[in-house]
VMD Tcl script that draws the C-alpha trace (Angstrom):
set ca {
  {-104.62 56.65 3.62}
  {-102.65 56.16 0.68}
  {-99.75 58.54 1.54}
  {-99.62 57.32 4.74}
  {-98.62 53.49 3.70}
  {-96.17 54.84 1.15}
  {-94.31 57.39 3.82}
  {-94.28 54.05 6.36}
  {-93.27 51.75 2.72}
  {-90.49 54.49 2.49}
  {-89.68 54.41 6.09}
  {-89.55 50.62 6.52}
  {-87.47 51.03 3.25}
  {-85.14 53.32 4.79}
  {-84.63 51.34 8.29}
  {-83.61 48.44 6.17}
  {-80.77 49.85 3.71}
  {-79.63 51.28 7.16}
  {-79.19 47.90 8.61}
  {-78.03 46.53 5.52}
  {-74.95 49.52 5.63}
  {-74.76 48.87 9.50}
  {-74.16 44.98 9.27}
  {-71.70 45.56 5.85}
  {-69.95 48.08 8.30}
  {-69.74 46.02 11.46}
  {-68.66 42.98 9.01}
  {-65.57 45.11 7.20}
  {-64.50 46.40 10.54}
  {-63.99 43.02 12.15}
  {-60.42 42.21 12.90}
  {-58.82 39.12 10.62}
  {-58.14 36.35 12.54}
  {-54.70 36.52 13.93}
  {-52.69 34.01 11.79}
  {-51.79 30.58 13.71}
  {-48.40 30.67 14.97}
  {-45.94 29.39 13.08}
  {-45.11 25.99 14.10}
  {-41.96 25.01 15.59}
  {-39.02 23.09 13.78}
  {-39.29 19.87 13.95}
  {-36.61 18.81 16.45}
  {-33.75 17.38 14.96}
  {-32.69 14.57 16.88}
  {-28.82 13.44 16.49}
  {-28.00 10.16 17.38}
  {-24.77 9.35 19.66}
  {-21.38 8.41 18.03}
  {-21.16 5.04 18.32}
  {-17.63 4.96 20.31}
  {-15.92 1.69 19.37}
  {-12.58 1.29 20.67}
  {-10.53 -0.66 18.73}
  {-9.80 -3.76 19.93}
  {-6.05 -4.88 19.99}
  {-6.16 -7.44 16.92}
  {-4.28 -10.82 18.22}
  {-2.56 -10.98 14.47}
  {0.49 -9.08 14.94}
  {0.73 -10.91 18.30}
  {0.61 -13.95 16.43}
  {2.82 -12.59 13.74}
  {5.53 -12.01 16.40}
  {5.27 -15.72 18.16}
  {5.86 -17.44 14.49}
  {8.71 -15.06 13.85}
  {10.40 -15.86 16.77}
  {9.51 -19.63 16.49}
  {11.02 -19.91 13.26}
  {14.02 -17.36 14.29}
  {17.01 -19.42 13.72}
  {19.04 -20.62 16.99}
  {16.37 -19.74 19.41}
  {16.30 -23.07 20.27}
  {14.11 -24.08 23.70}
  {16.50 -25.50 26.59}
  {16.10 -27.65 29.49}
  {18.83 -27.43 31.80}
  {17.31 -29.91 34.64}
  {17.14 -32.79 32.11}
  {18.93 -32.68 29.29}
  {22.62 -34.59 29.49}
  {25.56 -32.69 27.60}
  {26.75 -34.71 24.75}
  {30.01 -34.19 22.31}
  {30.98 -35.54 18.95}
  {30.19 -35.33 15.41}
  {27.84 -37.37 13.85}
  {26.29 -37.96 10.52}
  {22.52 -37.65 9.65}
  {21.54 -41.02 7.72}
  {18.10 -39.72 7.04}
  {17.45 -38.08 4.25}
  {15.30 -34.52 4.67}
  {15.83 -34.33 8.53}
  {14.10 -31.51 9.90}
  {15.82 -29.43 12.68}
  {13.13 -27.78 15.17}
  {13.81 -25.08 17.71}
  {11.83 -27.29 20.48}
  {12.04 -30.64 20.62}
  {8.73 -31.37 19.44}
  {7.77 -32.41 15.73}
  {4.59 -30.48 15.99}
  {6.07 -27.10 16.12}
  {7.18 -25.26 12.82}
  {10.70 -26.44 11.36}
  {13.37 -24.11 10.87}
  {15.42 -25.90 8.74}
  {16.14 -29.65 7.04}
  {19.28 -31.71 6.56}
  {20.39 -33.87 3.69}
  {22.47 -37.36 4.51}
  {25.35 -37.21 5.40}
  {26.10 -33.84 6.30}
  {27.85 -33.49 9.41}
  {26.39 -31.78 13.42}
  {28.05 -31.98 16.38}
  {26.38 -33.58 19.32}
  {25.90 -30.48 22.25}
  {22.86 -31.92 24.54}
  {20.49 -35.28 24.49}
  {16.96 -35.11 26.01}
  {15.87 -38.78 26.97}
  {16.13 -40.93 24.04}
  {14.23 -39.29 21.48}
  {16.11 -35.71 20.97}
  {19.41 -34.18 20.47}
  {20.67 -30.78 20.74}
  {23.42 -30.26 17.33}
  {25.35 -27.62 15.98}
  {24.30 -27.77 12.49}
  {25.87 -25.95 9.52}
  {23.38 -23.27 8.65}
  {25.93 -21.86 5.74}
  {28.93 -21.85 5.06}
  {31.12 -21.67 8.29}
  {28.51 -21.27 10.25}
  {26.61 -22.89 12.67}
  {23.72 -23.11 14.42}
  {21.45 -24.98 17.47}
  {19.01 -26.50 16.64}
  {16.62 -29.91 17.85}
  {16.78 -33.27 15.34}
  {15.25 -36.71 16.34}
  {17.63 -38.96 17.27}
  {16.36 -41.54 14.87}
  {18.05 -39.78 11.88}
  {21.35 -39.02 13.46}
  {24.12 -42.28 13.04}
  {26.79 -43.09 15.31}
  {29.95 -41.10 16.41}
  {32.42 -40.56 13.87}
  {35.74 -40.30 15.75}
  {37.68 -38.51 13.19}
  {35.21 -36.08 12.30}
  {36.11 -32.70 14.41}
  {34.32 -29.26 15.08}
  {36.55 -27.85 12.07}
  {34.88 -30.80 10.19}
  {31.12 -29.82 10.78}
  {31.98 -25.82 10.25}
  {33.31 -26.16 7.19}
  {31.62 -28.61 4.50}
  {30.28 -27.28 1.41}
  {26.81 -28.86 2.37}
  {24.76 -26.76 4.31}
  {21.19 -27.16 5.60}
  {17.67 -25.92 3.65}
  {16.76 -23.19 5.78}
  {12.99 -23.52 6.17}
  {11.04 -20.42 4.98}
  {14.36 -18.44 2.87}
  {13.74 -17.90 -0.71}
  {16.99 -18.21 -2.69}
  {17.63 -15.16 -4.33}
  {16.68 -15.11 -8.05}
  {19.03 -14.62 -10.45}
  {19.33 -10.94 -11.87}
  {17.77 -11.01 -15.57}
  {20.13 -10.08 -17.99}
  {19.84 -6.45 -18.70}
  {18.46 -5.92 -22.00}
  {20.20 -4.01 -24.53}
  {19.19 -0.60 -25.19}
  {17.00 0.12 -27.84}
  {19.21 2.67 -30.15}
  {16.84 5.90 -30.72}
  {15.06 5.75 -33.66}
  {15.69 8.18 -36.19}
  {14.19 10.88 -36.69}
  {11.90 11.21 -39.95}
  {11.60 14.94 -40.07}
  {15.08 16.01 -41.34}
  {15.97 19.32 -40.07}
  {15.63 21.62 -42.55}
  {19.15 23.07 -43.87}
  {18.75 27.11 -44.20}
  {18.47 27.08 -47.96}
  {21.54 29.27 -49.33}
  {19.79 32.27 -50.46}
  {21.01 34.05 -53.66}
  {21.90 37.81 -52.76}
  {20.30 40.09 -55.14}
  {22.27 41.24 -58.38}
  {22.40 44.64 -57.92}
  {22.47 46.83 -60.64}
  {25.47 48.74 -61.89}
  {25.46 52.32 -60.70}
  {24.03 54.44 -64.29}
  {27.67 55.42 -66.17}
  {27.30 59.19 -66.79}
  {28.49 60.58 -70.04}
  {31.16 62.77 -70.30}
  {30.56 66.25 -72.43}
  {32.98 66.28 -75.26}
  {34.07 69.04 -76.19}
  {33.72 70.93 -79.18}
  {36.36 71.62 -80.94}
  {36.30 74.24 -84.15}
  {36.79 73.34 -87.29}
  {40.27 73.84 -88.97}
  {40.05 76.12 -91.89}
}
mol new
graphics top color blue
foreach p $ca { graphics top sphere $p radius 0.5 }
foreach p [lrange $ca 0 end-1] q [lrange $ca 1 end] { graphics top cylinder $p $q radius 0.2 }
display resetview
């Protein structure tokens, strides 16, 4: 009875390492899980140039129109009303301004002292007149001035007499030219504080006298 229960302890024993091996077996052998894909980029998304055409800036446009408004003798004409005029007159205001429109609220191009002379070329109602103004010397130029500063004919005053006065009109907006500084006197070169070195007269080397050989004398015998 004994044997029996240890040959079916052995057996049982047997059946179970089995299994054991079996289920390590079955356990190695399984395949790894297949790695997880690799996920994809990220998508990279790339935002639209912002296309801004570039608008037409109104400055230079501007820049142009107060050129030309100030541009001396482009003076604004009205041929259905204004009435031609002659004569040279003198301005009895002092600091008259001269306008290429006759309007006070546009820019003035230039300004006259008193008495300088224009000749009369147009009048627009009572308030404006077109003169020939001298804008240097011997020349002249259009230009609008209220009447209110302007006197009364001067009969002996001619066209020669209005080109060619010494007084000319303040041009609005021209800088006189500044005077050239004196030029400055150049700055003699300093001198120089390392001295060339003069070559130092070198000595040449006594030589010695070539050695003086001696001369054999000769013997001479004895006189008996």
């Amino acid at each position: 009875m004994k044997h029996a229960i240890d040959k079916w302890t052995l057996t049982a024993s047997v059946v179970l390492v089995l299994g054991a091996l079996l289920a390590c077996k079955k356990k190695t052998e399984e395949p790894a899980p297949a790695a997880s894909a690799a996920a994809p980029p990220p998508a990279v998304s790339i935002a639209p140039l912002a296309t801004t055409a570039a608008a037409p800036t109104a400055a230079p446009v501007a820049a142009d129109a107060a050129a030309a408004a100030l541009a001396l003798g482009n003076v604004k004409r009205f041929p259905d009303k204004e009435k031609p005029a002659t004569g040279a007159v003198k301005v009895t205001v002092d600091n008259s301004l001269v306008y290429n429109e006759p309007d006070e609220k546009t820019p003035s191009v230039a300004s006259l002292t008193k008495d300088i002379f224009v000749e009369r070329l147009a009048t627009l109602g009572s308030d404006w007149i077109l003169v020939d103004f001298p804008s240097g010397v011997g020349k002249l130029s259009p230009g609008w001035v209220q009447a209110k500063s302007l006197g009364e004919q001067v009969a002996t005053a001619t066209h020669a007499t209005v080109a060619g006065q010494s007084k000319t009109a303040t041009l609005a907006g021209s800088a006189k030219p500044t005077g050239s500084a004196a030029p400055t006197g150049s700055a003699k070169p300093a001198a120089s504080t390392t001295a060339s070195a003069k070559p130092s007269a070198t000595a040449p080397a006594a030589s010695a006298p070539p050695p003086v050989k001696s001369k054999p004398q000769l013997l001479t015998r004895p006189t008996q």
